[in-house]
N, C-alpha and C positions, 0 to 999 in steps of 0.2 A: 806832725804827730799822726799814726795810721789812725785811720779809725776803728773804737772797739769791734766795729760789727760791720763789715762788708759783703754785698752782694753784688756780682757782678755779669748780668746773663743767662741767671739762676731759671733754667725750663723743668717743669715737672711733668712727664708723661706715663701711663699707667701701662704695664703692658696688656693690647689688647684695643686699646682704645686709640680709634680713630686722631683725636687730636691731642695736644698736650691740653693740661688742666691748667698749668702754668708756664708763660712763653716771655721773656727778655725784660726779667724782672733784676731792678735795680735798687742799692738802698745803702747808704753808708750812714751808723749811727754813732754818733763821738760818745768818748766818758762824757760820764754825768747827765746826756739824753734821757728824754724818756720820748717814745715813738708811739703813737696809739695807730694799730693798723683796723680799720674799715671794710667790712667787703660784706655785700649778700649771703646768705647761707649757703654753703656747696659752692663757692667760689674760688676756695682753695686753700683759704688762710691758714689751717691747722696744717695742711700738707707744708708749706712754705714755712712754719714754726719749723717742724722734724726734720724741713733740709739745713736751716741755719743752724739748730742745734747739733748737729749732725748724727741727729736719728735716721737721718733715709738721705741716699743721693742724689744730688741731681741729675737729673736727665743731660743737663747741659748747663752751662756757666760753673763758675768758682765762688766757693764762701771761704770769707779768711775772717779772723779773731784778731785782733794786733799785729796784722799782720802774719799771721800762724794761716798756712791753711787747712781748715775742717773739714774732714774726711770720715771722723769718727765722734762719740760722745768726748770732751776734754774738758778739765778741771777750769781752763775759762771762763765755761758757759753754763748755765745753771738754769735750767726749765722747771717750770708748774704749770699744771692742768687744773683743770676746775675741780677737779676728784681731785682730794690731796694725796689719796695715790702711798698713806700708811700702815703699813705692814699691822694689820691687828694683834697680832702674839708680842709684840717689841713695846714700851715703856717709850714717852714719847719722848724718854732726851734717847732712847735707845735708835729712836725713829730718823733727829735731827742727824747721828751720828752714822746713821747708816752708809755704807760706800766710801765712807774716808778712808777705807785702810786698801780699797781697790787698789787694780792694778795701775788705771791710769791717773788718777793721784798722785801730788808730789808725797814722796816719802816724809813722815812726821812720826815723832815718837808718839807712844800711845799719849805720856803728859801732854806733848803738843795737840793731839786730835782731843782730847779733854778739856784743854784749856777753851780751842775753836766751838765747840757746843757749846760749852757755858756760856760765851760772850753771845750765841747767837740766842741761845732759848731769853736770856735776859736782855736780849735786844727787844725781841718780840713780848715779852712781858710775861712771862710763862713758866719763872722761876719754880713757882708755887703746884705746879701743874706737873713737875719734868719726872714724877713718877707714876702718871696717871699710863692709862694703858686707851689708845683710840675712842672704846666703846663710851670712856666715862667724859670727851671729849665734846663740846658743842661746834656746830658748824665753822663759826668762827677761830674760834680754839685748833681748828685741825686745820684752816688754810695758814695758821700764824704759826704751827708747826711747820708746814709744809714748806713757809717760804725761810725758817729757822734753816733748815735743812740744807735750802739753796746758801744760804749765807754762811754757815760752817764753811763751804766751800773755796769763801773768800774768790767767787767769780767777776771776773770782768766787765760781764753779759750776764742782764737776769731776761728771760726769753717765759713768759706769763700769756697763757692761753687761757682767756674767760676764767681769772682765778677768782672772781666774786661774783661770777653770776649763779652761783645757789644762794647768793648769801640776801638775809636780808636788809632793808635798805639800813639802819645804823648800825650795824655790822660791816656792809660795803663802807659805808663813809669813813669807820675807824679802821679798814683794812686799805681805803685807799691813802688817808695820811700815815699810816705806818709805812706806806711802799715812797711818800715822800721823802719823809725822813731816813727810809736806808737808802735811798739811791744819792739824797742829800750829805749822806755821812762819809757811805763808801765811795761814789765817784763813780759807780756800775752804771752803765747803760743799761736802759731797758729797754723794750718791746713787747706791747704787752696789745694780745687781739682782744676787740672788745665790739659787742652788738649794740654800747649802750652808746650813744653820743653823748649825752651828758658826761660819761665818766671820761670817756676821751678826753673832753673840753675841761673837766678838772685837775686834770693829770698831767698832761703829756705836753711837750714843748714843740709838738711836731704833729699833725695828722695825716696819718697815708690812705689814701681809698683803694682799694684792690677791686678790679671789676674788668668786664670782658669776656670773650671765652675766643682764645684761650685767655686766662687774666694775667694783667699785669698793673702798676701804677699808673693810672688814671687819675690821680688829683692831691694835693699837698696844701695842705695847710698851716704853716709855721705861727705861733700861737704866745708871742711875746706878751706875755699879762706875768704878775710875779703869784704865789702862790702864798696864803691860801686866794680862791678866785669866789668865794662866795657872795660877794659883793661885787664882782664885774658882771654884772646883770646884761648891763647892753651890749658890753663887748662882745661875752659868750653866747649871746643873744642873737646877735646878727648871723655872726661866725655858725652856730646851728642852725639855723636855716638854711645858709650855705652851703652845709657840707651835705645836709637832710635832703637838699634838691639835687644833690651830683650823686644822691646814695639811693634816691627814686629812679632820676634817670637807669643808673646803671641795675638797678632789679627790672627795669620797665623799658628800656633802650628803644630810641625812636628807629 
């Protein structure tokens, strides 16, 4: 089986700039993964989201989707920012629905594109809300749009840049078992950057540390505990330490 989400030699370099930002970086994530990537600030991580998503190109190496290679944004992969990024003039199912009828979208009749909204706004619990309009929206309320949106898509690859770090902490917690439960349902790999360790270590089946300069995969952490992990105290316990010392080193490098 390919993997949902291949990197293979993936370099980022800026024009103008001396070195690359990012140099012979690797990463293959199967369905139903979920991947927390790691890195210092300004190390490149967001750049390295926009080249898998294929909002920017790489400088050098290939990214493929199931085998597809991405070269451009495609109905596969499905990105969120910490800003959810909705249109304030649009009603938020008008918001989830946004870009289904684009060009690089599989063709769907409008009842088809109707039907995709509705399972997604009521995935995320939001039935009640689907004619509200951004401003009457709470933090939480507009990332649970936001990742509505992604999932109308029925992507492959859900690709999550710090999408709970404005939120606050029992907000993050019910937006982190919300992102369980759809990657549990649909079979989407994820990849989702994150600052927090902790959230890493409740989430994700895999830890990647991004560090260097130029950066690349420096340290892996495979994270076999079942989910929820509230209660592996020691396991997650040691394991942070761990990754919190390989994540000093590399802001502080000997």
């Amino acid at each position: 089986m390919s993997a949902a989400l291949q990197a293979d030699g993936v370099a980022v370099r800026y024009p103008g700039a001396a070195a690359p930002v990012l140099a012979d970086f690797d990463l293959a994530v199967a369905p139903g993964e979920i991947v927390a990537l790691l890195g210092p600030s300004g190390v490149g991580k967001s750049s390295l989201l926009r080249v898998l998503g294929g909002l920017q190109a790489p400088s050098a190496g290939a990214v493929t989707a199931g085998g597809v290679a991405v070269h451009a944004p495609q109905p596969r992969i499905a990105v969120a920012f910490q800003d959810p990024g909705l249109l304030p003039w649009l009603t938020l199912e008008a918001n989830v629905a946004f870009g289904l009828d684009f060009k690089r979208q599989p063709a769907r009749s409008k009842a088809e594109r109707q039907a995709l909204v509705d399972a997604a706004i009521a995935e995320v619990g939001l039935d009640a809300a689907r004619k509200l309009h951004p401003a009457a929206l709470s933090g939480g309320m507009a990332q649970r749009t936001a990742l509505a949106r992604c999932l109308a898509r029925r992507p492959e690859v859900l690709l999550l840049d710090e999408p709970f770090g404005a939120l606050d902490e029992v907000t993050r917690a019910d937006m982190q078992r919300l992102l369980l439960k759809v990657v549990a349902d649909h079979g989407a790999a994820a990849l989702i950057i994150t600052h927090d360790i902790d959230e890493a270590l409740a989430l994700a089946d895999r830890v990647v540390l991004l560090g260097g300069a130029p950066a690349r995969a420096i340290g892996e952490w495979p994270i076999a505990l079942p989910h929820p992990r509230d209660d592996a105290i020691a396991e997650t316990g040691a394991l942070r330490v761990e990754i919190l010392t390989a994540l000093r080193a590399a802001i502080r490098p000997h």
